[in-house]
C-alpha positions as YAML, in Angstrom:
chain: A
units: angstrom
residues:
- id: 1
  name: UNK
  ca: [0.00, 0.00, 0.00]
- id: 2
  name: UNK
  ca: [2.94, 2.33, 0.62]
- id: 3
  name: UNK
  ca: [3.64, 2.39, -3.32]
- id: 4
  name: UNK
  ca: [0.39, 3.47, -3.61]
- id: 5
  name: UNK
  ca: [-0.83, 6.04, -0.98]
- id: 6
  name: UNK
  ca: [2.71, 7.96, -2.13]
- id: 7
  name: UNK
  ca: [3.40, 6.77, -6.03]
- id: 8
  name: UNK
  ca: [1.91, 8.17, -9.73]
- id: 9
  name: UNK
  ca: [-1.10, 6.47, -10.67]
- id: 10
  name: UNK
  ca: [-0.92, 4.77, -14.00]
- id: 11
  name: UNK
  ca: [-3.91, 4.48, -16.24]
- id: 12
  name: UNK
  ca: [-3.65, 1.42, -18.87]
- id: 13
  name: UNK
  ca: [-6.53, 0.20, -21.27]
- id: 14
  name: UNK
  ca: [-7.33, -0.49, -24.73]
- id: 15
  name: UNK
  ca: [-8.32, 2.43, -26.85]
- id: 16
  name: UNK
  ca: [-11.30, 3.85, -26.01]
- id: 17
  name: UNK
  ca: [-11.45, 3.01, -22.28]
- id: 18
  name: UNK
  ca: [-11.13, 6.29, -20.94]
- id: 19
  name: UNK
  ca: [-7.87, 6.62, -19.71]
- id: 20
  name: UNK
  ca: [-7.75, 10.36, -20.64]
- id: 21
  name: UNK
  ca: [-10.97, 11.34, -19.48]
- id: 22
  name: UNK
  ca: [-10.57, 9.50, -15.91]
- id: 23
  name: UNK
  ca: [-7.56, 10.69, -15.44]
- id: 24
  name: UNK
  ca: [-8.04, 14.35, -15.80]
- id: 25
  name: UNK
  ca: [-10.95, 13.63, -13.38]
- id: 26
  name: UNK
  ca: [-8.87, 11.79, -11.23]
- id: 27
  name: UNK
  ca: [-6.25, 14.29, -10.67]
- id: 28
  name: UNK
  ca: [-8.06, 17.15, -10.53]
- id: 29
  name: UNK
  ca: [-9.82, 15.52, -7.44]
- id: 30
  name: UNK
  ca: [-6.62, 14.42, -5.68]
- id: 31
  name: UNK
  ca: [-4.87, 17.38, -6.39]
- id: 32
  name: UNK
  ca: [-2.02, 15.18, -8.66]
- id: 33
  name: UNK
  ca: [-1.31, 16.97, -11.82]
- id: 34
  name: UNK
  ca: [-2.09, 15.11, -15.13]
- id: 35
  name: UNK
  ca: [-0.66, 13.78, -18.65]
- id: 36
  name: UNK
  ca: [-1.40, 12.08, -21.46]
- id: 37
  name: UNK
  ca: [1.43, 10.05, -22.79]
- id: 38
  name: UNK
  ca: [0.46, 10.32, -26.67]
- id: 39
  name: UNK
  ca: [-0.02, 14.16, -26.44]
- id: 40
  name: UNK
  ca: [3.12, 14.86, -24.52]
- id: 41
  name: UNK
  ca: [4.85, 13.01, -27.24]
- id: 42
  name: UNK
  ca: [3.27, 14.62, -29.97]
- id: 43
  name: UNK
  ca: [4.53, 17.85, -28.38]
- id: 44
  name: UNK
  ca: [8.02, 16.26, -28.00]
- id: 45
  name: UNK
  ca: [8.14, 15.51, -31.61]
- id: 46
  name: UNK
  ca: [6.50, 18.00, -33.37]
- id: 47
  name: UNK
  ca: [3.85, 15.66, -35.05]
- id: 48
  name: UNK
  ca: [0.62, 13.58, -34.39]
- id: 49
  name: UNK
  ca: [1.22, 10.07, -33.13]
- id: 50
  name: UNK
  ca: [-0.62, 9.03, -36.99]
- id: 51
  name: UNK
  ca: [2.28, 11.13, -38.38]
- id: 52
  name: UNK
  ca: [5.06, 9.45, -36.51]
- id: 53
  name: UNK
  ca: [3.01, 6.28, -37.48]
- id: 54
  name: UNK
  ca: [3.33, 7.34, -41.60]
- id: 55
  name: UNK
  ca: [6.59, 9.39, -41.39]
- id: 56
  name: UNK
  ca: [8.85, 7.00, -39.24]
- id: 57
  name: UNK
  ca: [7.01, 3.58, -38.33]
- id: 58
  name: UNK
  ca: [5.50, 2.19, -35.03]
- id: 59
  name: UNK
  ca: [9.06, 1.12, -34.02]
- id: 60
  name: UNK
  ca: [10.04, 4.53, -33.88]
- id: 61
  name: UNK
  ca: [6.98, 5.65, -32.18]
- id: 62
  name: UNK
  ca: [7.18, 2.75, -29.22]
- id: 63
  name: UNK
  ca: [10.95, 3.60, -29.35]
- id: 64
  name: UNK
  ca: [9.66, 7.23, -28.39]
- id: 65
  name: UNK
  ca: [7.38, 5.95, -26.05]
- id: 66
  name: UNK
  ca: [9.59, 4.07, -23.62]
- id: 67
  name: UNK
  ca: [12.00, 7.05, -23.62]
- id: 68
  name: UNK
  ca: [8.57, 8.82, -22.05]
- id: 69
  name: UNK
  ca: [8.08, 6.06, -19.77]
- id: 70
  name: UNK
  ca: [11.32, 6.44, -18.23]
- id: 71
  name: UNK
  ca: [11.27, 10.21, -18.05]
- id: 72
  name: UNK
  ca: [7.67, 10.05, -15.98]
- id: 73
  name: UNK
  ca: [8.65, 6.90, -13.92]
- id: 74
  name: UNK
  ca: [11.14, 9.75, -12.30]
- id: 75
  name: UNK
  ca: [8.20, 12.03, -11.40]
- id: 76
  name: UNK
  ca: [6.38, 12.15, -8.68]
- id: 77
  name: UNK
  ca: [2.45, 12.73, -7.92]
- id: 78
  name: UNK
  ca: [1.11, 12.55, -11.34]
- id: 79
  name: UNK
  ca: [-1.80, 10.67, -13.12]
- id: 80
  name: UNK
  ca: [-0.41, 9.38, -16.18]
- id: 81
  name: UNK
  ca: [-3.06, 8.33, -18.96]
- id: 82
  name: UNK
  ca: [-0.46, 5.86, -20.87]
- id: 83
  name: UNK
  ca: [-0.88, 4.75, -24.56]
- id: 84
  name: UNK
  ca: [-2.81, 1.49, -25.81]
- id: 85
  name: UNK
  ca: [0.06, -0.08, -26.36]
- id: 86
  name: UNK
  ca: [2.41, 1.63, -23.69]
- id: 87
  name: UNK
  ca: [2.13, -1.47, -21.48]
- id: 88
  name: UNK
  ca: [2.34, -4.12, -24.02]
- id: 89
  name: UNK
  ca: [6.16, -3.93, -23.25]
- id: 90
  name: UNK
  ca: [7.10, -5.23, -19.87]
- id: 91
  name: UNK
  ca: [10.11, -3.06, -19.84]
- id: 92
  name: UNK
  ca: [7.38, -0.17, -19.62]
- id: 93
  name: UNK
  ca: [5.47, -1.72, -16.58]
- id: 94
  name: UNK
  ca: [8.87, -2.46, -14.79]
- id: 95
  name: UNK
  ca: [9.95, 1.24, -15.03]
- id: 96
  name: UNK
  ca: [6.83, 2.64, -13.89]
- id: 97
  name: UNK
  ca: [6.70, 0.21, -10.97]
- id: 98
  name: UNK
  ca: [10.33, 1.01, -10.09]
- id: 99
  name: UNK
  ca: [9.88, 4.44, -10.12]
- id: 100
  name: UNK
  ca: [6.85, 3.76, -7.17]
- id: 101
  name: UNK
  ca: [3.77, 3.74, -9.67]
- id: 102
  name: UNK
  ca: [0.45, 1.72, -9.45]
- id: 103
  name: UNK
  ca: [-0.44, 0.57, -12.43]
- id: 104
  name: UNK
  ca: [-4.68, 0.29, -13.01]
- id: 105
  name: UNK
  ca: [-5.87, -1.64, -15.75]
- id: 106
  name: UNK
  ca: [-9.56, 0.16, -17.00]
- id: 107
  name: UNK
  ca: [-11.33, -2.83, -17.96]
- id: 108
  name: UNK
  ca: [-14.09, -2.01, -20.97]
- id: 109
  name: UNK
  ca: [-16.39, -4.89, -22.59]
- id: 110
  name: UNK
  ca: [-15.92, -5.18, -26.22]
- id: 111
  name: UNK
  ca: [-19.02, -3.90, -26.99]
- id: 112
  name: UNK
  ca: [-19.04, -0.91, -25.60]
- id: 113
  name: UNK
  ca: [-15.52, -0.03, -26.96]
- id: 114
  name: UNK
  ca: [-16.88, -0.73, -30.65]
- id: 115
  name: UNK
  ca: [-18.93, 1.72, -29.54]
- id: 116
  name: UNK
  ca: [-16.87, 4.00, -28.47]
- id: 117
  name: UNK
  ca: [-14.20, 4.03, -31.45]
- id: 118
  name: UNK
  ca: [-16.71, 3.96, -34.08]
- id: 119
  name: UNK
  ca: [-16.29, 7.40, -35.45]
- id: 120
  name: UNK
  ca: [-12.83, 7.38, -34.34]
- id: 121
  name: UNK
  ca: [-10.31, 9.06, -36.89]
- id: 122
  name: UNK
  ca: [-6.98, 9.55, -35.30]
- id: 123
  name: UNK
  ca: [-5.94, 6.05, -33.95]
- id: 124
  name: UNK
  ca: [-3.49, 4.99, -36.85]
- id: 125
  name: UNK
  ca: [-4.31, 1.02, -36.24]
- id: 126
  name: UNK
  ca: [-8.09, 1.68, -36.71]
- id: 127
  name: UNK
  ca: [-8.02, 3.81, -39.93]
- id: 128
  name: UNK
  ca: [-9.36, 0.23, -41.73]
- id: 129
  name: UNK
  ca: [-12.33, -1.00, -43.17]
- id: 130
  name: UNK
  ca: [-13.05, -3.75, -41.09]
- id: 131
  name: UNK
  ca: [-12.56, -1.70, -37.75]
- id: 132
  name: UNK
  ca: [-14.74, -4.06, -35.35]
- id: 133
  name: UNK
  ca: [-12.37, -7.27, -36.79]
- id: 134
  name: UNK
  ca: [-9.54, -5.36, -35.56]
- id: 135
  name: UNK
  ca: [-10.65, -3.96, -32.22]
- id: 136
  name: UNK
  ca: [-11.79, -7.65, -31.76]
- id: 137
  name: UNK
  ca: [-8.23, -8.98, -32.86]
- id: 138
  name: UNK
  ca: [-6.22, -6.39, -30.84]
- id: 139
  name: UNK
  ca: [-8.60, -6.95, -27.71]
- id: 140
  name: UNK
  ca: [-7.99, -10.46, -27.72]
- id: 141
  name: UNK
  ca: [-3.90, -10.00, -27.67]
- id: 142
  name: UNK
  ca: [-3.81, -7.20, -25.11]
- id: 143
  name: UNK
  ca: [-5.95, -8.14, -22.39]
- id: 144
  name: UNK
  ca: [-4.25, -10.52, -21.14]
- id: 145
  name: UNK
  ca: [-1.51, -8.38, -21.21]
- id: 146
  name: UNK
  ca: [-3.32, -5.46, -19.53]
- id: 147
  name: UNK
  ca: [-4.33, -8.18, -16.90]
- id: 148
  name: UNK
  ca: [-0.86, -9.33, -15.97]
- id: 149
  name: UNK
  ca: [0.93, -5.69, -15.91]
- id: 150
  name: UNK
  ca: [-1.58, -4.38, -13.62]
- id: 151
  name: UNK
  ca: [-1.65, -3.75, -10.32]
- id: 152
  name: UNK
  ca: [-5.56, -3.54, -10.05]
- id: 153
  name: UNK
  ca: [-8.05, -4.04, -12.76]
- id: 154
  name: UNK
  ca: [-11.21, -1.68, -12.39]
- id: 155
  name: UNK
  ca: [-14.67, -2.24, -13.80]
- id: 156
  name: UNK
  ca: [-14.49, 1.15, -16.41]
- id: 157
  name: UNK
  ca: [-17.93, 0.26, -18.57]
- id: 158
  name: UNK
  ca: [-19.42, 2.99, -15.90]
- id: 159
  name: UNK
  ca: [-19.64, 6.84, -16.14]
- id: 160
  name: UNK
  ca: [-16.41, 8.95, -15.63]
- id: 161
  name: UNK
  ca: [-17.26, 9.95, -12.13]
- id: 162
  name: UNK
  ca: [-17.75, 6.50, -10.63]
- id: 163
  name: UNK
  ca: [-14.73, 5.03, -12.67]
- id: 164
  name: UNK
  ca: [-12.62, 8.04, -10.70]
- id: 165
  name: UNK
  ca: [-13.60, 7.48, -7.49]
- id: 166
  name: UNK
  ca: [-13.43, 3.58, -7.86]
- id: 167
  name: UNK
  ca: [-9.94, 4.34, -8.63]
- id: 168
  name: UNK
  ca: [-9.34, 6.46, -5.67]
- id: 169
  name: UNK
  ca: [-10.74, 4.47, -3.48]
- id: 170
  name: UNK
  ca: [-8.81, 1.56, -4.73]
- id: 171
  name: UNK
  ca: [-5.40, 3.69, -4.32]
- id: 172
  name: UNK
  ca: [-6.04, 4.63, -0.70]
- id: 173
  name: UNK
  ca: [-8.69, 7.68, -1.09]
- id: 174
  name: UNK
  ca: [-12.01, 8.49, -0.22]
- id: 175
  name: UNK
  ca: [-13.46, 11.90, -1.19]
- id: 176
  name: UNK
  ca: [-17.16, 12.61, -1.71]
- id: 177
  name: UNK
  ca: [-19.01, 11.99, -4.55]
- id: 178
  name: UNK
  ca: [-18.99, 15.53, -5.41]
- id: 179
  name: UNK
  ca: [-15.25, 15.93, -5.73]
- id: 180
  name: UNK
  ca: [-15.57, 14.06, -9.31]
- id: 181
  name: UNK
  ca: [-17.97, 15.73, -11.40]
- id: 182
  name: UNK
  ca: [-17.09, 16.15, -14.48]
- id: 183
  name: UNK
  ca: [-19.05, 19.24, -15.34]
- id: 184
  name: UNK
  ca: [-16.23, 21.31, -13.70]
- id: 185
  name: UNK
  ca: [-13.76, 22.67, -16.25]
- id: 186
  name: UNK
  ca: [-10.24, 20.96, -16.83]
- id: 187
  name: UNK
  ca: [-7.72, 23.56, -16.35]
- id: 188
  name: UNK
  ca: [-5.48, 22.97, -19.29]
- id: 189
  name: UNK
  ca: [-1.68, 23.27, -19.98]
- id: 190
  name: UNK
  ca: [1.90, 23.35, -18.24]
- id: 191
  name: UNK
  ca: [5.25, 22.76, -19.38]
- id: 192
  name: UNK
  ca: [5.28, 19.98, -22.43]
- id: 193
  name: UNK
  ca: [1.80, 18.82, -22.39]
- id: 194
  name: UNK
  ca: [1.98, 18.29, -18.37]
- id: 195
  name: UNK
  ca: [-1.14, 19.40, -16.75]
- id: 196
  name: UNK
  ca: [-1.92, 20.29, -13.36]
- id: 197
  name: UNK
  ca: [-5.58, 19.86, -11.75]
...
C-alpha cells in the first residue's frame, strides 16, 4: 500500500477506455497533476502520433514511447493516462513500478468499446475497413496483457465519475461523490503537455 498512498497512478486500457478522461478527473480531485502520454509526445516531436506512425514507423513511435516512460517513472504525484500499447512492453510496466507507480488496468467490454471508437479518426491502427475485426483482434492480444501488468483491474464500462472514485478508493482515497464531477472545467496546460488539476 505504501507504493500506492505515495506513487503516480498509472492508467492502462485499450483504446477507447477512458484513460484520458478519468484521469483528468482523477487528478483534478486528488490534487495530482495530469498527462497524457500520446499528447506529450506529440509535443516532443513535433507531429501527431498518426504522423510518426506514416513518417517514421510504429518502431520509432514505441521507441519514443519508452523514452517517455522512463522520463515520468522519475516524477512524482502525477496521473499518467499511458498509450494502448504503452504497457504491451514489460520493460514499460517495470519502469513505472520502479519508479513507485500503481499501475490500473480500466477494464471495458468489447461492446461498448466498438462503440466508443466507431467514429474514431486519429488512432493509426483503426483507420481500416473492417474496424470491429480489428478492435476484436487487438482486444484479444492485449488483455491478457493489460491483466498481468496491472496492479488492479477496475470495472471502467461505468460513467467517468464512478470510474474516478473507484480508482481512488482503490489507491487509498475516499473523497465525496462531489469531488468528481465532471461538469467542472479541466484547467489545461503546463510545461510539455503536463497538466496540473
Amino acid at each position: 500500500m505504501e507504493r500506492e498512498s505515495r506513487g503516480n497512478i498509472i492508467l492502462s486500457g485499450f483504446m477507447g477506455c477512458g484513460k484520458t478522461t478519468v484521469g483528468r478527473v482523477l487528478a483534478r480531485a486528488l490534487r495530482m497533476r495530469f498527462v497524457d502520454m500520446d499528447r506529450y509526445i506529440e509535443e516532443r516531436a513535433g507531429k501527431t502520433v498518426r504522423e510518426i506512425f506514416a513518417d517514421e514507423g510504429e518502431a520509432r513511435f514505441r521507441a519514443l514511447e519508452a523514452e517517455t516512460v522512463r522520463e515520468l517513472a522519475k516524477e512524482k504525484c502525477y496521473v499518467v493516462a499511458s498509450g494502448g500499447g504503452t504497457l504491451m512492453n514489460p520493460e514499460n510496466v517495470r519502469a513505472f513500478r520502479e519508479g513507485g507507480g500503481t499501475v490500473y488496468f480500466l477494464d471495458v467490454p468489447a461492446a461498448a468499446l466498438k462503440e466508443r471508437l466507431k467514429n474514431d479518426t486519429k488512432r493509426p491502427l483503426l483507420q481500416v475497413p473492417d474496424r470491429g475485426a480489428v478492435i476484436d483482434r487487438l482486444l484479444a492480444e492485449r488483455r491478457p496483457k493489460y491483466l498481468a501488468g496491472a496492479d488492479r483491474t477496475v470495472e471502467a464500462g461505468a460513467p467517468v465519475s464512478v470510474v474516478a472514485r473507484r480508482i481512488a478508493e482503490m489507491h487509498g482515497v475516499s473523497l465525496p461523490e462531489s469531488a468528481f464531477r465532471t461538469r467542472w472545467p479541466v484547467r489545461r496546460g503546463g510545461k510539455r503537455g503536463k497538466e496540473r488539476a
